[in-house]
N, C-alpha and C positions, 0 to 999 in steps of 0.2 A: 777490877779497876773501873770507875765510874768514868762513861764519856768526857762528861765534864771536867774532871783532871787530867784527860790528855794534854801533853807537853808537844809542842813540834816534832822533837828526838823521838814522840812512841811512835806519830805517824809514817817516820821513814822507814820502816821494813813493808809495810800495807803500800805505801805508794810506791817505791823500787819492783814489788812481788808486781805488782800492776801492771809498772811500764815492761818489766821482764815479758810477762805474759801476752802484752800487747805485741812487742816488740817478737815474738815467736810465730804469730799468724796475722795474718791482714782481714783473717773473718771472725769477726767478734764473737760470733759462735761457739770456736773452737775453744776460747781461754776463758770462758763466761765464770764456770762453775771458781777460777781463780781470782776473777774480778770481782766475783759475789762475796767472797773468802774477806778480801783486801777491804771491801765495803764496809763488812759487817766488823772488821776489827776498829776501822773507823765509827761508825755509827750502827748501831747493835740493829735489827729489825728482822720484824717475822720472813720478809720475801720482797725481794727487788725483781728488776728487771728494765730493761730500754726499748722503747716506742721508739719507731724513726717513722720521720714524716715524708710521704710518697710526693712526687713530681705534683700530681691531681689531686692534693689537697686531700689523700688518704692517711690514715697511720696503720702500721704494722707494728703489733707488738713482737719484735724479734725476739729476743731474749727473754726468757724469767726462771728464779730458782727460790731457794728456801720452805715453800708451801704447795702441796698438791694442787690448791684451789689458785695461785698464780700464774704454777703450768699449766693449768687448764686455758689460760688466756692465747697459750705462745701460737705466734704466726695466724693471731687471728687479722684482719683486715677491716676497719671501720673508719666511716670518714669523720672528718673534722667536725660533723654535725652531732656526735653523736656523746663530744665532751661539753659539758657548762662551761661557760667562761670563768668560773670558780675555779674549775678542774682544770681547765688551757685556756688561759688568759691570751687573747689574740695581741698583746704587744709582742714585740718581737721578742726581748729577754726579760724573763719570768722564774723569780723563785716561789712556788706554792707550798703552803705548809698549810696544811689541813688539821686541824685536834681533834675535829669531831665528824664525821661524815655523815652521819644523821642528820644534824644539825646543819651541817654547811653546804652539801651538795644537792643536786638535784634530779628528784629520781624522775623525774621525765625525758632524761638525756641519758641515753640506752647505756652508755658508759658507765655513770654515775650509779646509775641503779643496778649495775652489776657490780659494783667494787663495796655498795650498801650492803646485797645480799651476799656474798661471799665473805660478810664480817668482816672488813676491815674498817677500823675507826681511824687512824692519823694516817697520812700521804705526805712525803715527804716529794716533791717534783724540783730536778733543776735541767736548763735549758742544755744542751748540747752543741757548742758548734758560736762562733765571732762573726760568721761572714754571712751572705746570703746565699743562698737562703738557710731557714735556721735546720739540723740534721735530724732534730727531733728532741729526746728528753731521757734520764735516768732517773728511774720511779724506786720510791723505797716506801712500805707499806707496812703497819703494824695493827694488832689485834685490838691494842689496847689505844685508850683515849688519849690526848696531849700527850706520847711519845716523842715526838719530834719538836724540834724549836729554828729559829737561824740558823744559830750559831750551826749547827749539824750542815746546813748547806755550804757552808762556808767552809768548814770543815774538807767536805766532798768535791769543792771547787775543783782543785787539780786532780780528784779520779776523774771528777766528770768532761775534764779536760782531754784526756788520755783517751778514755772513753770515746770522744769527740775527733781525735785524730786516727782512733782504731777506725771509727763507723765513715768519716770521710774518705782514707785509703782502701775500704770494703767496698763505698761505692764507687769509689775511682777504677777499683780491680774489675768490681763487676760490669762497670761500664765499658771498658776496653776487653773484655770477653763479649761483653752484646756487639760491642761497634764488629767486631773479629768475626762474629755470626752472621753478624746482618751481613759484612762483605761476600764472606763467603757464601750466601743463599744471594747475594749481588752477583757473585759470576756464575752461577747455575741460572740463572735470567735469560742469560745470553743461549744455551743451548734450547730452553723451552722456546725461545722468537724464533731459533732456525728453522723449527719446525714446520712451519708453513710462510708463504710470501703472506696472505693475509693473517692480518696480526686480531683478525674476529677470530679466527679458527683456532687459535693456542689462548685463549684469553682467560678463559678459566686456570690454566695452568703458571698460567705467568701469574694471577692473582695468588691463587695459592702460593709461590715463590715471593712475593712479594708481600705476600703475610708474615712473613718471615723478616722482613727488613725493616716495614712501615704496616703493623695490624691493624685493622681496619674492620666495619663491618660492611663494608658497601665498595667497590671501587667502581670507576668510570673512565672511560677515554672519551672525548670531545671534542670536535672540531669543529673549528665555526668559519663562518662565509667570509670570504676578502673583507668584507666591508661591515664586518661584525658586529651585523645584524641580527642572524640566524645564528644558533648552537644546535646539532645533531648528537646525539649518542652513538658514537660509531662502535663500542662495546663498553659492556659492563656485567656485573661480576658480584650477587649477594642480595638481588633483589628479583623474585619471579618477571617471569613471560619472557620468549625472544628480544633480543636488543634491536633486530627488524622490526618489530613490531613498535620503537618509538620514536615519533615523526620527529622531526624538526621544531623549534621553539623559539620566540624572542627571545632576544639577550635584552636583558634590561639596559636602558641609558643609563643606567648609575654605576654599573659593573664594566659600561666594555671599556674604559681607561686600564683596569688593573687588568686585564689579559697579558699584556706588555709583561705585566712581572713574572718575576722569576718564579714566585713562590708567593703563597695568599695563606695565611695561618687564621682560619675561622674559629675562635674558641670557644662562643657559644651561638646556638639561633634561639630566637624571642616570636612563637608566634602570636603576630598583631592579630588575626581577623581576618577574614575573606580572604584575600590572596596575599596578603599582604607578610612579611618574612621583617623581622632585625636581626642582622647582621655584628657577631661585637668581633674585632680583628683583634689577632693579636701588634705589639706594637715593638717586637724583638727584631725589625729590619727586615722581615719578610712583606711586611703590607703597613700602608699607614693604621696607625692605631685607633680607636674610635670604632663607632659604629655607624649603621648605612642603613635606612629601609628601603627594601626593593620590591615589586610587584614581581610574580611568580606562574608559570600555565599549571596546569595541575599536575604533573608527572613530578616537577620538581617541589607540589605542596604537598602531593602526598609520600615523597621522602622526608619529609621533614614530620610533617603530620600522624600521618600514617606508620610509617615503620621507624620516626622515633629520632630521625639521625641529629646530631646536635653540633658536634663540632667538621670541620674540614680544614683541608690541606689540598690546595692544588698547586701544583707545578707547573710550567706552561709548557710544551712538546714545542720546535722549533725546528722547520725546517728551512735552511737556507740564510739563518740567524732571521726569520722571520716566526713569530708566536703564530702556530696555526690550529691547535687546541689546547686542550689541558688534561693532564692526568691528574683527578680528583680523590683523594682518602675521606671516607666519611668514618665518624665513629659513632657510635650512639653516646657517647661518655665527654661529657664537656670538657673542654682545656686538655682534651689529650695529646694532642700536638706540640714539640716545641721544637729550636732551632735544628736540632740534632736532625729528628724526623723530617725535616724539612731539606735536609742537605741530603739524606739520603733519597726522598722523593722526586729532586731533581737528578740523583743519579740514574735512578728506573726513566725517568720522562725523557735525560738523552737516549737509553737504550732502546725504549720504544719510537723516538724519531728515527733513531736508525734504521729500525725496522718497518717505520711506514715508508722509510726513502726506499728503501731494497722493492720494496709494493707497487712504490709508484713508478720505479726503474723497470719492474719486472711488468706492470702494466702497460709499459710507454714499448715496452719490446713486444709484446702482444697485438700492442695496436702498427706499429712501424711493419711488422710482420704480416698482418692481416691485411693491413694497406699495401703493401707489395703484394702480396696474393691477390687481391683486387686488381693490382697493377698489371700486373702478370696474366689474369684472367680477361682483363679490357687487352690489351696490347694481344693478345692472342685474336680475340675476338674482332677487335677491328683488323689486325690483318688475314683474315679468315674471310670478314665483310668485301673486302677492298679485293680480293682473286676473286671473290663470288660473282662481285659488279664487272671484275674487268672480266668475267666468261662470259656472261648475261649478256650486256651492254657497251656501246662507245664508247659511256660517260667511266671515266676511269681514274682511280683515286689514285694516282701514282706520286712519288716524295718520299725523301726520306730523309729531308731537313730534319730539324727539332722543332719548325715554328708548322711544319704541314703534319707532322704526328701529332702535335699537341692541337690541331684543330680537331684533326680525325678523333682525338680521344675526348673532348670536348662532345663532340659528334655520337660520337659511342656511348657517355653518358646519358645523352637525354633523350635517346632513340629509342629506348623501352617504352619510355611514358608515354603519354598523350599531350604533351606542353606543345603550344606554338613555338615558332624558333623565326629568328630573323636573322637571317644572314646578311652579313654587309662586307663591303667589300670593293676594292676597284674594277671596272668592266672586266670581264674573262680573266677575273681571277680561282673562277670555277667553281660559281655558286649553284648553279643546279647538281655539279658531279655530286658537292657536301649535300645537295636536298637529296638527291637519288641515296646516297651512303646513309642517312637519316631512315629514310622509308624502306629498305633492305633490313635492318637491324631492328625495327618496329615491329609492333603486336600485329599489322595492318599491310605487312610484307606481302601477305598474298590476295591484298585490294590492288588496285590502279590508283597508278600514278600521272594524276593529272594536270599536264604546266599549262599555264596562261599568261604571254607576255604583256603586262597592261600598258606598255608604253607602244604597241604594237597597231592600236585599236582606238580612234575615235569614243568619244564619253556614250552616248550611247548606244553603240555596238558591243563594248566594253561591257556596259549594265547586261545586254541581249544574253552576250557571251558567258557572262558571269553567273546570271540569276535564272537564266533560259525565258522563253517568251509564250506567252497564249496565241492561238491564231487572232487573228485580226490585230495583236497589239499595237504593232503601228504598219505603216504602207511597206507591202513585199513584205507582212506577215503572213504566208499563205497557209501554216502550220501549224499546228506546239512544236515546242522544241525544249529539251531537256539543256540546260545550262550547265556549266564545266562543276556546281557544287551539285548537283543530281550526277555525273559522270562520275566525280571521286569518291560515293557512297561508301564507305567501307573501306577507304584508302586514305590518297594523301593530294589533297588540293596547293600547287607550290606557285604564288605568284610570284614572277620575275619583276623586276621593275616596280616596286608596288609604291613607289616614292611618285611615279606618273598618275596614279588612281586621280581621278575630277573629285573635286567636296562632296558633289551630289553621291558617287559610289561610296568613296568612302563611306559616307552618312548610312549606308543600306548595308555596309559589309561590315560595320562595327554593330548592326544586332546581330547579324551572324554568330559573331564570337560571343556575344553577349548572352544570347536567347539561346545559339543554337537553332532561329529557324527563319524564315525567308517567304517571301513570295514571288513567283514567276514577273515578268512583265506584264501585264492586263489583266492578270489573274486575282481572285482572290481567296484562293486555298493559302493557308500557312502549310508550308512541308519544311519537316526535321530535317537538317545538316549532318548529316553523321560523317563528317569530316576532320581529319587533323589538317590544321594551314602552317604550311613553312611559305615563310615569303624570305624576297633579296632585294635586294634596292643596292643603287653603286652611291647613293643621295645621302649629302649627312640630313637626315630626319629630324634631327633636333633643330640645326641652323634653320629648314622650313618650317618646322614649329613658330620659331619667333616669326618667320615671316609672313606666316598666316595661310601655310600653301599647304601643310599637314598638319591633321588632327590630331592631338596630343591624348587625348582617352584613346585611339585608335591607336598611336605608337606604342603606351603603354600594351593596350594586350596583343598586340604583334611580338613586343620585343621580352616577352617573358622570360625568353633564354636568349642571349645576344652569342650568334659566334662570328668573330672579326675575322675574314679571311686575309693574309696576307698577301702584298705585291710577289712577281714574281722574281723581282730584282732584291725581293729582303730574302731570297731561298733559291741564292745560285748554285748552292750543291745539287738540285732536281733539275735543272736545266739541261745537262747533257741525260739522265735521267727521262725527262721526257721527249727531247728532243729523237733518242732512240727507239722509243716506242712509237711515237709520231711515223716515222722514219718506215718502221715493222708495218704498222698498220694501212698507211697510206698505198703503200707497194704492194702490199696485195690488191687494192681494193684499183688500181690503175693496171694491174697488168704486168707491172715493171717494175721490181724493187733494186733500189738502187742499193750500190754496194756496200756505202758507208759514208759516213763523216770524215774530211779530212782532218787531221790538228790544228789547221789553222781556222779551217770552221771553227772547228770545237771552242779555240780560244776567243774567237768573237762573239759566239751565243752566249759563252758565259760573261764577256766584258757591255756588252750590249744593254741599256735601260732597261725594255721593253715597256714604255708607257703604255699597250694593249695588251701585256701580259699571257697569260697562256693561251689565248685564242691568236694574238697577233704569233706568238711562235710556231702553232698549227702550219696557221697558212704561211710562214715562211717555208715551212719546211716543206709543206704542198708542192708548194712553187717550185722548189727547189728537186723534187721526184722528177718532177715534169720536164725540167730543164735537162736535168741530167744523165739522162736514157738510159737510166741503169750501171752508170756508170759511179764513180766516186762524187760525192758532191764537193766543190768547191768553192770560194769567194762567189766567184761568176757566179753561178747559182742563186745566191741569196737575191735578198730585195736591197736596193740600193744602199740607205741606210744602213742595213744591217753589215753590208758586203765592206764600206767606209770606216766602220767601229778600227778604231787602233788594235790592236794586240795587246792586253795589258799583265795578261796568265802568259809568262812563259813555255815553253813547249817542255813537257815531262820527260826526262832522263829515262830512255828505258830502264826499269828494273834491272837491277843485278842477277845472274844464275842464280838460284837458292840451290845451295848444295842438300845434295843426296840426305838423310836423315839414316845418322848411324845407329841410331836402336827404334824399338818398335816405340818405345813414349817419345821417341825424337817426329818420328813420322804420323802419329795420331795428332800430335802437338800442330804438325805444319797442316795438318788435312785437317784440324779445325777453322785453324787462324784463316784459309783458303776460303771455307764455305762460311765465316762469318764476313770475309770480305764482299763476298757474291752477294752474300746476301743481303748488307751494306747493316751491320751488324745487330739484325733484326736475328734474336733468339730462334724464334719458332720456325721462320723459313730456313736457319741454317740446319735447324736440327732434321727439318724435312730431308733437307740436300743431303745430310751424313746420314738418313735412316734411323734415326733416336728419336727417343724425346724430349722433349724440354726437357723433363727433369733429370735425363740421363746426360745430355748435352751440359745442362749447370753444373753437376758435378765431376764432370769432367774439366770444364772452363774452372775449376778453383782446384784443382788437383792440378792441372798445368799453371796455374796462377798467372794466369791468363785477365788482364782489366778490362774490364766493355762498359761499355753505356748503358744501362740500363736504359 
């Protein structure tokens, strides 16, 4: 039977055996050799077969039968470039019907000139596929010349329909077998981040897993400055040298709006010249469409340049719902990205924010730690300093406010260095005690410590005193004399009152700090200062500033480190505190120690101003040794004032018995709570008192779940 006289009725058994065979698998493959069958009872031909068209503008000849030299094509791979528009008409729906291939095609297009030499003269081509994009094409091929005609396409309409609905449900199957892959190399993600806090140290392995999801030949993680400026490479993944090894970079102004986005689909780069990149976007809702030129530093010309890369994908990484870098996909292979890739790229970009939060969580515990160990190592150290002074010295740091600890540690920081320090403060608030606790804990601890009150001393005796004098320098100079900055050599020079210094001193004592050196009175040797200066002034500094009574370049290098000492009225917890030590100390040094504090003292010292502060409490309590011949002190006792203060602290309820402690963790529990009471809940002295040590003391305090102050 000649083509030509088929009737509709012969086609029905050829297109039934079709759909049958369609209708049996979803992979075109499997029923091919029946499709081929159905074709040829249709339209007779030496060898068929169907081209499907790839995402990137590829074709795959999937299928081919009837001639050796056909199957030699199957599952080869060639791009769109490599058919004449003869051969694949770039309209979307195309019937080609070829008579002559010699004739018609073009052997410069790699295709063409294969379908020349493998002898075939007619091509019969029809489109595949209604919607977008198109799925590809059913190819029928003959030896001989003008074989085919229309009507044969036409004919082939509804196999190549069939055809069409088999090769769409093959890609739909195979699509949800890749999406099912990718997930699953999606949750093997999450084990390769557990692997370490820092997400540099798995990165290679997270790439490879994520080659698996979104292939790539380059990948990057990147984060950029608050003010997104700078972009850093904080790891990457398919391009030589350490990711240490590459600095920081400008963000071009043209790019840093799109960090913001979710997702930025690059589908091809254009290099201009010199540093210069175009950018073409995709415009499927991940990034505005269009393109961009942007200026480029060389790390990221030579990704482009150099190893080739051509399209991108990045996702933004978001912490806090703030965009703080980006996980970037490079491919070498243009338009390889599309929405798909792009939904899975933001899945990896939450997993790896999760994993820079665990980083920055596990960093911010590192440092809160290290910073309490600091803590822990000052607070040891100053009260270590503070029993050293009080065995040495009168001058005695005693408190155990929060506002007289936080001086003393204030105090403890800067007493390594060699910084000047100014102390301020209201009269006898016990500014030399903080210079003596400064120069104890200092490099220069075992120099002299030399005080000079300048409020004490006339201006130029002051100078005398200060800078030392040459004989003859002025009347009743009948000597040299070495000045209190030659006496502190190697130690610690502390002016008291330095807010009294005259213009003229000043003037001489700001090159001190300047130069670091001096000359005598009548002298004219320059001599080194090899002094640290703490100075105290009770003077606000600044208000004489405006007023023209203190030099403002002099206060600056005075006050390099400021520590404001507190009233004793803002830290009535230390007032029975030191009024007890007062009390201890006094009583020795008279002869007569008296027996105690009564409560109703007690309650007046602490309800009491003290506008003189710790020096005025001293000498009450002096006073009150003296009075009371070793007896209890009383009202009587005090100084009038003080004796007159109302009662505004109740008188304390004696304690209740603490009963007995019925097991042994009942009675370690009370014998701590005891010696951090004593110790007024300073760590390291209670652990002295119980014979531990801190650290055995700590872990004991959280085994009894016991709260303290740090």
């Amino acid at each position: 039977m000649e083509t030509a006289d088929l009737q509709p009725e012969d086609l029905q058994p050829a297109l039934s055996a079709t759909a049958r065979a369609i209708a049996e698998s979803l992979d075109i493959r499997d029923v091919w050799q029946r499709v081929a069958e159905a074709c040829r009872a249709v339209v007779p031909s030496d060898a068929m077969g169907v081209s499907q068209l790839l995402r990137d503008d590829q074709v795959r000849i999937l299928v081919a039968a009837g001639h050796p030299a056909a199957e030699g094509l199957l599952e080869r791979v060639l791009p769109r470039e490599a058919f004449s528009p003869r051969l694949w008409p770039r309209g979307e729906r195309f019937l080609v019907v070829i008579s002559d291939a010699t004739k018609e095609l073009d052997p410069a297009f790699a295709m063409d000139r294969e379908l020349i030499e493998l002898g075939f003269r007619s091509i019969l081509r029809l489109p595949l596929g209604h919607g977008d994009p198109l799925l590809g094409s059913l190819i029928l091929v003959a030896r001989t010349p003008g074989r085919f005609e229309p009507s044969h396409g036409q004919r082939l309409t509804v196999v190549a329909e069939l055809v069409a609905v088999a090769l769409s449900h093959q890609q739909l199957a195979n699509t949800r077998r890749e999406q099912r892959q990718r997930r699953d190399a999606l949750e093997r993600l999450v084990p390769a981040l557990t692997d370490s806090l820092d997400v540099r140290d798995v990165f290679e392995k997270v790439a490879s897993v994520a080659q698996e999801v979104v292939p790539h030949d380059y990948l990057s993680l990147s984060l950029v400055s608050p003010d997104r400026k700078r972009v850093r490479i904080h790891a990457r993944h398919g391009v030589e040298s350490d990711v240490r090894d590459v600095p920081e970079g400008p963000v071009p102004d043209e790019i840093q709006a799109l960090f913001d986005l979710d997702c930025i689909v690059t589908v091809d780069t254009t290099l201009l010249g010199g540093r210069r990149l175009r950018l073409h976007f995709a415009d499927e809702g991940t990034a505005a469409g269009g393109s961009l030129d942007i200026s480029v530093d060389d790390f990221f010309l030579r990704l482009y340049a150099e190893y080739g890369m051509r399209c991108a994908l990045r996702a933004a990484v978001r912490l806090n719902g703030v965009a703080v870098g980006g996980l970037e996909f490079n491919s070498r292979q243009p338009g390889r990205y599309g929405p798909e890739d792009a939904a899975f790229a933001v899945r990896i970009a939450e997993h790896i924010a999760l994993a820079l939060a665990h980083q920055q969580l596990a960093e911010e515990g590192r440092r809160v730690t290290a910073a309490q160990d600091r803590a822990d190592q000052l607070q040891e150290r100053v009260y270590v300093l503070a029993q050293e002074l009080e065995a040495r010295t009168p001058h005695r740091a005693l408190g155990r406010s929060r506002q007289w600890r936080d001086v003393l540690a204030q105090a403890g920081k800067v007493a390594p260095t060699d910084t000047t320090v100014l102390i301020t403060g209201e009269s006898g608030t016990g500014k030399e005690v903080v210079a003596r606790f400064v120069h104890r804990a200092s490099a220069r601890k075992d120099g002299p410590f030399v005080a000079l009150n300048c409020a004490a001393l006339p201006e130029q005796l002051l100078e005398s005193e200060l800078f030392g004098h040459e004989k003859g320098a002025f009347t009743g100079a009948l000597a040299a004399r070495p000045g209190k900055i030659e006496q502190a050599a190697g130690g610690v020079l502390f002016l008291d009152e330095v807010g009294e210094m005259s213009p003229a001193v000043q003037a001489k004592f700001l090159r001190v700090l300047q130069e670091r050196e001096y000359q005598r009175l009548g002298g004219s040797r320059t001599l080194k200062a090899d002094v640290r200066v703490l100075a105290a002034t009770n003077r606000n500094l600044k208000a004489a500033i405006g007023q023209g009574g203190f030099r403002e370049d002099l206060y600056y290098r005075l006050a390099v480190f400021d520590v404001p000492l507190p009233a004793l009225r803002e830290r009535p917890e230390d007032i029975e505190l030191l009024a007890e030590s007062f009390l201890e100390e006094i009583g020795r040094s008279v002869g007569r120690p008296a027996a105690g504090l009564s409560e109703e003292v007690r309650d007046k010292l602490v309800a009491y101003p003290w506008p003189g502060n710790v020096r005025e409490l001293r000498n009450a309590i002096e006073r009150a040794v003296i009075l009371c011949e070793g007896g209890l002190v009383t009202s009587e006792h005090l100084p009038i004032g003080i004796a007159a203060t109302p009662r505004t602290v109740p008188s304390k309820p004696a304690p209740p018995a603490s009963p007995v402690p019925s097991t042994l963790d009942a009675a370690e529990r009370e014998m701590i709570v005891q010696a951090l009471t004593r110790a007024g809940n300073n760590k390291s002295k209670a652990a002295r008192i119980l014979g531990l040590t801190r650290a055995q003391l700590r872990s004991r305090i959280e085994k009894h779940g016991l709260a303290t102050e740090d």
